[in-house]
C-alpha positions as CSV (number, residue, x, y, z in Angstrom):
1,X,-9.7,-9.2,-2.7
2,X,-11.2,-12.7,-2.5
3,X,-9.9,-14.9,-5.5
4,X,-13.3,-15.7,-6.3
5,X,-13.9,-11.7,-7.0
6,X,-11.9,-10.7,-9.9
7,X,-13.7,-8.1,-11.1
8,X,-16.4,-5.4,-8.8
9,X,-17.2,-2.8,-6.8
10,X,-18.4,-2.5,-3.5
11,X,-19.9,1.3,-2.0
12,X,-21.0,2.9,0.5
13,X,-18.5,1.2,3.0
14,X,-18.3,2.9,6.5
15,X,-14.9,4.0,7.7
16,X,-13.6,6.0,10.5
17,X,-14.4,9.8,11.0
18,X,-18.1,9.9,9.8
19,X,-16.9,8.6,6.5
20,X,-17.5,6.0,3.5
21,X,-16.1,4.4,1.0
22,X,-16.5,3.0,-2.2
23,X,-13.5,0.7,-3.8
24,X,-13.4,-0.4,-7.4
25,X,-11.3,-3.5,-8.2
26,X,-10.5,-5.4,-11.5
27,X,-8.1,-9.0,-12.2
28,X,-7.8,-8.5,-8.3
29,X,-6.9,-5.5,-7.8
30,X,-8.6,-2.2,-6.8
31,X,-7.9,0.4,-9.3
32,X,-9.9,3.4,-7.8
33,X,-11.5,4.3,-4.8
34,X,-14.1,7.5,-3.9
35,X,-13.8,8.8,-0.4
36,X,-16.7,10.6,1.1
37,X,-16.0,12.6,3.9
38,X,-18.3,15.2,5.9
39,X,-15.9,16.8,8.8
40,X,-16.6,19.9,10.8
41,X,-12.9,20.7,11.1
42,X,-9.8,20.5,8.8
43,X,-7.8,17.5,9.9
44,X,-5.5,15.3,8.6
45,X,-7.3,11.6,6.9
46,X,-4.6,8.3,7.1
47,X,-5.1,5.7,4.6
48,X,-4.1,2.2,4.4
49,X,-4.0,1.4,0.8
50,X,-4.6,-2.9,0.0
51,X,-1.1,-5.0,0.3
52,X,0.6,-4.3,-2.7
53,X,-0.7,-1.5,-4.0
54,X,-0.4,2.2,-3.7
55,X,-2.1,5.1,-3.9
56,X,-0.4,7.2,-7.3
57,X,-3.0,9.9,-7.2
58,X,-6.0,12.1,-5.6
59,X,-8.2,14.4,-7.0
60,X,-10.7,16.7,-5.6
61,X,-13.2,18.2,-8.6
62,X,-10.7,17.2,-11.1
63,X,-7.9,18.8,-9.5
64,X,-4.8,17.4,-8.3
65,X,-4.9,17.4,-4.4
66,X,-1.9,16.8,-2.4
67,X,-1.0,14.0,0.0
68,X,2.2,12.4,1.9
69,X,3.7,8.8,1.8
70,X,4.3,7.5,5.1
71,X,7.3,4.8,5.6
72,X,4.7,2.7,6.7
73,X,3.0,2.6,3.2
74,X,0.3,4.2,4.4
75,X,-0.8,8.1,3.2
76,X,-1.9,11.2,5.0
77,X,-4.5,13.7,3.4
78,X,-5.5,16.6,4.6
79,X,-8.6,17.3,4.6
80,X,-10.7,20.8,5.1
81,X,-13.9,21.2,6.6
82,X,-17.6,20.5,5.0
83,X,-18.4,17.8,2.3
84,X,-15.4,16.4,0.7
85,X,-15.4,14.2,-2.2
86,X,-11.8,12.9,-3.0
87,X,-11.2,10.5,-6.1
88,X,-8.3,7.7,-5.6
89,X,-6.0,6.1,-8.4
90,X,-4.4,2.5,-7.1
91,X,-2.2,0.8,-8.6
């Protein structure tokens, strides 16, 4: 995040796979994200989290949903088909 932006938001950002995103930040950091995803197939969602940080947890309707570390720091979810509304802790 720009210096300048210590504390915001920022929603409805497009990402890949008919998609969006909205990413919460605070003293420069994002702290939560809320990924929107409409797919017409169960497939597997890779996510880059900022430099830095990680992602510690995901939840789908308040539950717990499951996801892998890559080595490359980024994370795999796996995602089932229709609308999909998946919460994201960062630290």
């Amino acid at each position: 995040m720009p210096k300048a932006w210590r504390e915001g938001y920022a929603k409805g950002l497009g990402v890949r796979g008919r998609a969006q995103i909205d990413i919460f930040w605070q003293d420069g950091k994002a702290t939560r994200a809320v990924l929107f995803i409409h797919s017409f197939a169960a497939h597997s969602v890779r996510i880059r989290p900022l430099e830095g940080q990680q992602v510690v947890q995901i939840t789908e309707n308040g539950k717990s949903t499951p996801f892998e570390v890559n080595d490359d720091g980024t994370i795999t979810l796996k995602v089932a088909k229709g609308w999909k509304v998946y919460n994201l802790i960062v630290r």
